[in-house]
N, C-alpha and C positions, 0 to 999 in steps of 0.2 A: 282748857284748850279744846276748840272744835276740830273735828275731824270730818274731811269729806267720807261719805260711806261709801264703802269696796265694794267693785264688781266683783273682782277677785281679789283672794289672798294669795301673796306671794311668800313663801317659805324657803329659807336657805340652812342646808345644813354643809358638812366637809363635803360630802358625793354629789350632793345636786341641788338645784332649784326647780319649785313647783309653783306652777303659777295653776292654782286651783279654782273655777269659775265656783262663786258664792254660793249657785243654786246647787252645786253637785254635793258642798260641805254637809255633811251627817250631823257631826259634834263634833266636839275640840277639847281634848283634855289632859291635864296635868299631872303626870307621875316622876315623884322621884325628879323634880326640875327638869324633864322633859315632856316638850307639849307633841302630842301626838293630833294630826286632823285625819278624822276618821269619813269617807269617801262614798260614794254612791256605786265607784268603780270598783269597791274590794280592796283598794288600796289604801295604806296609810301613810301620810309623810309625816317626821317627827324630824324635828330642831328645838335646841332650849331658846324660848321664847315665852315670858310670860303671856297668860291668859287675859293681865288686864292691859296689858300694852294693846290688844286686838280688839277685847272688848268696845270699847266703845266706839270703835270703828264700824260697826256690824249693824246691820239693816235691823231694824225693830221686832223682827220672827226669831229674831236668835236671843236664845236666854238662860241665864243663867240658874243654873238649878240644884248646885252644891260650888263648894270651895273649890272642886278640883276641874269642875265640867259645865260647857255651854252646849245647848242643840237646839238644831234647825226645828222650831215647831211645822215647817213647811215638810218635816220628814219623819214627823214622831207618827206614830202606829198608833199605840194606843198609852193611855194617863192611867196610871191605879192608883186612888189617893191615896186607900185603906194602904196598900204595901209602900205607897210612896215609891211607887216606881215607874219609870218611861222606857216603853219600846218601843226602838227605834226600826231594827228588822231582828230576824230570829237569832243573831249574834249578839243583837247589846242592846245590851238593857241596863240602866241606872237606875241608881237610888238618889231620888230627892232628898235634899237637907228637910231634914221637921222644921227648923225654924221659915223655914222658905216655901212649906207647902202652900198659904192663904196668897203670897203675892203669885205662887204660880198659876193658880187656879186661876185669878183677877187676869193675869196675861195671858192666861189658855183662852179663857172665857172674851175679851177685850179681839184677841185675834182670831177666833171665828166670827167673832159678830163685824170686826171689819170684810174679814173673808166674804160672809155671806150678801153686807149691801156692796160689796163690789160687783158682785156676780148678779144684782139684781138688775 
């Protein structure tokens, strides 16, 4: 099934709806069958919503990086391969799946190299 790609996500829990613009999303992650999207604002809206229901909706920077979490490579800090870990700001930081570090590395590596001949 294709899906048009979102400008925005919208998320609905009991108290509110967030209509969240794509560029502000940090990451998106699963605990406990609650998906939390973590915000550029400090803010976080969380609703049970699976991760793959949205996944494939998401513009091609967004990628998955373990079972439980997806992030804006347009907002990652910095890649540690040795710890397998992604920082996103001095609050959060992830742990890469082992099994999943070679395809990250190919889409880190794939999405600067687009980065760079856009900007050329």
């Amino acid at each position: 099934m294709k899906y048009r790609i979102m400008e925005y996500l919208i998320l609905k829990n009991e108290l509110e709806i967030a209509k969240i613009p794509i560029d502000a999303i940090l990451s998106l992650e699963v605990n406990d069958y609650l998906l939390t999207c973590r915000t550029v604002w400090s803010r976080d809206f969380c609703c049970s919503k699976a991760l793959s229901e949205i996944e494939g909706r998401l513009p091609s920077h967004f990628l998955r990086i373990n079972r439980n979490t997806i992030v804006n490579l347009n907002k990652v800090q910095l890649v540690h391969f040795k710890e397998r870990t992604i920082r996103m700001n001095d609050q959060l930081i992830y742990q890469m799946s082992h099994r999943k570090v070679k395809v990250i590395r190919k889409a880190i590596n794939e999405y600067e190299s687009n980065r760079l001949n856009f900007s050329e």
